[in-house]
C-alpha positions in Angstrom: -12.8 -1.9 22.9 -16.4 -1.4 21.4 -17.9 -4.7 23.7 -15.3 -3.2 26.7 -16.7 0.0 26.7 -20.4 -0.3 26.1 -20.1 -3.7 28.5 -19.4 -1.1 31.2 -22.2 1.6 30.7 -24.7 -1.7 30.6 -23.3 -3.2 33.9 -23.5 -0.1 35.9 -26.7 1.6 34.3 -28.7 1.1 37.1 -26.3 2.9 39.4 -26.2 6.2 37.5 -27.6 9.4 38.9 -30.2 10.5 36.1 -28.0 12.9 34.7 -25.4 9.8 33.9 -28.3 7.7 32.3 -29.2 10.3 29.9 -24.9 10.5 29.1 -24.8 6.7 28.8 -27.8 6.5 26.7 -26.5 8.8 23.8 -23.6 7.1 23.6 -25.0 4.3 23.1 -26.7 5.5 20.5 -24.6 8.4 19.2 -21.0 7.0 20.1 -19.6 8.6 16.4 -20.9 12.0 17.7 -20.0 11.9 21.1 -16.7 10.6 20.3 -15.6 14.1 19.3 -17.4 16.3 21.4 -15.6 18.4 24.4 -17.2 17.8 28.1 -18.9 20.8 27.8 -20.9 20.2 23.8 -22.0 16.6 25.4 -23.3 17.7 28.6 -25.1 20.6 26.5 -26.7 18.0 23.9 -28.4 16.0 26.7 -29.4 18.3 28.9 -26.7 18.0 32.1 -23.7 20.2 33.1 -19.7 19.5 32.0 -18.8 18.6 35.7 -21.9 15.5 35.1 -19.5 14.5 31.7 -16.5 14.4 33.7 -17.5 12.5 36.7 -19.6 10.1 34.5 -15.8 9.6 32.9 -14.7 8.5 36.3 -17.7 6.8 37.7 -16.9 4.5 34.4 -13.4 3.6 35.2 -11.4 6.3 33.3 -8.4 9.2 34.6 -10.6 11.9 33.1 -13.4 12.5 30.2 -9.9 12.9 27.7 -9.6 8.8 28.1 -13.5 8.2 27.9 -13.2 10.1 24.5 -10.5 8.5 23.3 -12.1 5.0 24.1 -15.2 6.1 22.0 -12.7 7.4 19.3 -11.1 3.7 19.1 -14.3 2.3 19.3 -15.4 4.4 15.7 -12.0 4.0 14.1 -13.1 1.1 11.8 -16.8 1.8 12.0 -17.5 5.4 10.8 -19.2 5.0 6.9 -18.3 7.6 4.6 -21.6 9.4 5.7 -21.0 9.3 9.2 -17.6 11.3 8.2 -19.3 14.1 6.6 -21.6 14.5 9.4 -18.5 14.0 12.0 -16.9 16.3 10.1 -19.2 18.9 9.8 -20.0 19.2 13.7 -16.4 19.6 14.2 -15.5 22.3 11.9 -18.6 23.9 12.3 -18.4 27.8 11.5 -14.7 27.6 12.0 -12.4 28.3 8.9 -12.0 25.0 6.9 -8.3 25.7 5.8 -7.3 26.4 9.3 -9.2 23.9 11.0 -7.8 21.4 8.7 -4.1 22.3 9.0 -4.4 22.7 12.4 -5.5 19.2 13.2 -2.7 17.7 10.3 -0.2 19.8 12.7 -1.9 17.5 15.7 -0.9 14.5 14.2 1.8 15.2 13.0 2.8 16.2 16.4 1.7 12.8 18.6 2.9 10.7 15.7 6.8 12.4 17.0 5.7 11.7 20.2 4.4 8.0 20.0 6.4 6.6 17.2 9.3 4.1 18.4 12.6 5.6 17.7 14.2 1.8 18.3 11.6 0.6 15.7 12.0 2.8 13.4 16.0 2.2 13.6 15.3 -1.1 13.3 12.7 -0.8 10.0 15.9 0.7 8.5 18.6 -1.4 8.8 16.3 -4.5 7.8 15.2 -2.5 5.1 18.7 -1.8 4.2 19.9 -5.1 4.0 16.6 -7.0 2.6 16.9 -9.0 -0.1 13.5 -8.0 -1.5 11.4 -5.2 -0.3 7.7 -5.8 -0.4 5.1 -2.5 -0.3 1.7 -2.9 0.4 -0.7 -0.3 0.5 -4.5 0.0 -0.8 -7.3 2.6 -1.6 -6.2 5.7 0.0 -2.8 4.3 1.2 -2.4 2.8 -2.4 -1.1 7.2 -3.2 1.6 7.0 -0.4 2.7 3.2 -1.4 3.8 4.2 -4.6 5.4 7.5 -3.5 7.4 5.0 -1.0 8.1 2.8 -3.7 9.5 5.5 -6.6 12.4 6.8 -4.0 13.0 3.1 -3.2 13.1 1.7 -6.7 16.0 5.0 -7.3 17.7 3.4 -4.1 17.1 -0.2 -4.5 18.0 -0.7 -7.5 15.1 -3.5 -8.9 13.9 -5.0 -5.7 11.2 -3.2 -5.0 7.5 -4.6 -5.1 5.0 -2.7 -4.9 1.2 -4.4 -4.1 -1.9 -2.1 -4.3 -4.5 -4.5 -5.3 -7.1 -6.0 -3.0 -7.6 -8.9 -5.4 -6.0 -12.0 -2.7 -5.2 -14.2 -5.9 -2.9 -11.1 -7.5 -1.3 -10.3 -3.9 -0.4 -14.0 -3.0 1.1 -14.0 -6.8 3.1 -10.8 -5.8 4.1 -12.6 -2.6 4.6 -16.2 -2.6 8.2 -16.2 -3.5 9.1 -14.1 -0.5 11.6 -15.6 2.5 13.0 -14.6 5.1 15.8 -12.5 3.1 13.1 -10.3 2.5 10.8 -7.2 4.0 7.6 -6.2 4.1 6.1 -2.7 4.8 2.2 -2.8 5.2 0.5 0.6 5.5 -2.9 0.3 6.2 -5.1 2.6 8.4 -9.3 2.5 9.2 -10.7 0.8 7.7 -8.3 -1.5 7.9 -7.7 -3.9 4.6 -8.7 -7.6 5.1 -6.1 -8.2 2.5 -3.2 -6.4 4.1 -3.6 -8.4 7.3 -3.4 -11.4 5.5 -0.4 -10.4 3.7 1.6 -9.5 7.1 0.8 -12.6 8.4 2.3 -14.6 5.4 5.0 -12.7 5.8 5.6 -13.4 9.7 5.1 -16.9 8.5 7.8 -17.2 5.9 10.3 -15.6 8.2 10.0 -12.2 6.4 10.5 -8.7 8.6 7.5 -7.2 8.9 7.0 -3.7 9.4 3.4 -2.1 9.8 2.9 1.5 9.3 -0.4 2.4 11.3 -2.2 4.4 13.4 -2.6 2.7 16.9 -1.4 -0.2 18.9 -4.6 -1.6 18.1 -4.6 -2.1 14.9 -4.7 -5.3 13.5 -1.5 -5.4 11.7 -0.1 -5.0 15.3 0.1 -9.0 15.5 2.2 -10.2 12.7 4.6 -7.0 12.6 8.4 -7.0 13.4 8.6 -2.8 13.4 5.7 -1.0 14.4 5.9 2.7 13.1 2.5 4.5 14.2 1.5 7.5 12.4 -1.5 9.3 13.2 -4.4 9.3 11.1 -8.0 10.8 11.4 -10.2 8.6 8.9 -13.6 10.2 10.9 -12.7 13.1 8.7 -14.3 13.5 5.0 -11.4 12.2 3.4 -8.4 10.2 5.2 -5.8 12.1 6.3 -2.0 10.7 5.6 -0.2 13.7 6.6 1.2 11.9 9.2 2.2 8.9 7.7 3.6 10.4 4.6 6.0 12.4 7.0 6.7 9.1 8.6 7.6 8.0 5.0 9.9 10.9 3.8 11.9 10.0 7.1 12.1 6.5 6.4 13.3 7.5 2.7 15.7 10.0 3.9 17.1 7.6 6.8 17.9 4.8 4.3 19.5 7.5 2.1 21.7 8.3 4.9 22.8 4.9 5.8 23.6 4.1 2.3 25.2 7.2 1.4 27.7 6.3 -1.0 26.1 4.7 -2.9 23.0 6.1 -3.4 25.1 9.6 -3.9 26.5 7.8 -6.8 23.5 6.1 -8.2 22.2 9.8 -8.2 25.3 11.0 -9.8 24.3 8.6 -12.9 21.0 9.6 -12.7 21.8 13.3 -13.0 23.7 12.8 -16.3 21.1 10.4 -17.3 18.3 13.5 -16.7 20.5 15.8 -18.4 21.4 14.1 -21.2 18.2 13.4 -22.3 16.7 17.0 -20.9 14.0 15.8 -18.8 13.4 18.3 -16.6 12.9 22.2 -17.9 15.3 24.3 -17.1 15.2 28.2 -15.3 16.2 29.5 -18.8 13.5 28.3 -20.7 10.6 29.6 -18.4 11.7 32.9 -18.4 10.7 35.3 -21.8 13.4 37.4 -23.2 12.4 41.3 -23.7 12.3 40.8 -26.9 9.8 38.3 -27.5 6.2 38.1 -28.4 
């Protein structure tokens, strides 16, 4: 998208009105900025009007400045350094309230994750997940968090057959993951930048018959190619710190969903567990938190 995009402003530079060049020279330079500006903040930063930004959008091939932005978005995705966020960051927020800003754009995601995420793929991620044999997690860094939260309801569900893989070491994943087959799953979570080692994972798991199921945040991603299921969860890793909102909703739906299908039993296999808990009084009860009137 990157060489598609830039390919584009350098083949028809020299047919720009002078208001255009000056657009398709700061993107050039400043795509990681512009990528999140409105119309109207870009045409202000170099000096033309918001109708100049729009038809520039068009002149370049695109229904609108919306799908120009989101083709410099895509082109950032895995580019943006950890400085680059807080300066993203910062232009975006700007004098605006941090907490509601923030929330506001986890609400977003949350919301085009419903709307883009496959409802047949997700059934599907379910019922192999249900019947797998094994049921490899992979998830690193950031993702690493939301792996093992995946991982603890599965293990309760699952019984023992539940790997989980958050190292980016390739001798201590292919050690994790040399014994799987095609009895088995795999669900690799990975999100910009993208792990090097996760890819390679999904792809010896599309080659040993495995199903493959990649939770990410676009169709472009590169786990896209070896995945079975494809369950995309928006993400926004131009912000300060990578937001999983998204995904971890995606998550609690998958855990609930295979809870569901496997009702009895994991109602019973809860049942033990509750006596287990009890028993051995692991979590405090209402009782002991609250101080008679008589005490000190």
């Amino acid at each position: 998208m990157i060489t598609h995009l830039l390919t584009r402003i350098d083949l028809m530079m020299n047919s720009f009105s002078k208001g255009q060049k000056r657009i398709a020279l700061y993107i050039e330079e400043h795509y990681d900025k512009a990528a999140f500006m409105t119309a109207s903040k870009l045409g202000e930063t170099v000096g033309v009007s918001e109708s100049t930004v729009v038809r520039f959008a068009t002149e370049l091939g695109y229904d609108g400045y919306p799908k120009l932005q989101k083709a410099m978005q895509e082109m950032i995705r895995n580019k943006l350094t950890s400085v680059q966020r807080i300066e993203v960051t910062s232009s975006r927020i700007g004098n605006n309230n941090v907490l509601d800003s923030v929330l506001n754009q986890d609400i977003e995601k949350i919301r085009r994750t419903i709307e883009e995420t496959s409802h047949e793929d997700f059934d599907r991620a379910v019922d192999e997940i249900c019947k797998a044999k094994r049921i490899y997690i992979f998830g690193v860094r950031s993702t690493a968090a939301i792996a093992n939260f995946l991982a603890y309801y599965f293990e309760l569900i699952f019984d023992n057959n539940v790997i989980v893989i958050n190292t980016t070491s390739a001798t201590t994943t292919y050690e994790n993951i040399f014994r799987m087959t095609s009895d088995d799953v795999i669900i690799g979570i990975s999100f910009p930048r993208y792990s090097k080692m996760a890819i390679e994972a999904m792809d010896f798991a599309r080659r040993r018959g495995a199903h493959s199921i990649a939770i990410t945040d676009s169709m472009a991603s590169p786990l896209i190619s070896s995945a079975d299921s494809v369950l995309i969860a928006r993400s926004d890793m131009a912000s300060i710190v990578d937001s999983l909102v998204a995904p971890l909703s995606l998550i609690n739906a998958l855990i609930v969903a295979t809870v569901l299908k496997k009702k009895d039993e994991v109602t019973e296999t809860f049942r033990e567990l509750e006596q287990v808990w009890n028993r051995e009084d692991v979590y405090a009860s209402h009782d002991e938190n609250e101080k008679k009137p008589d005490d000190k």
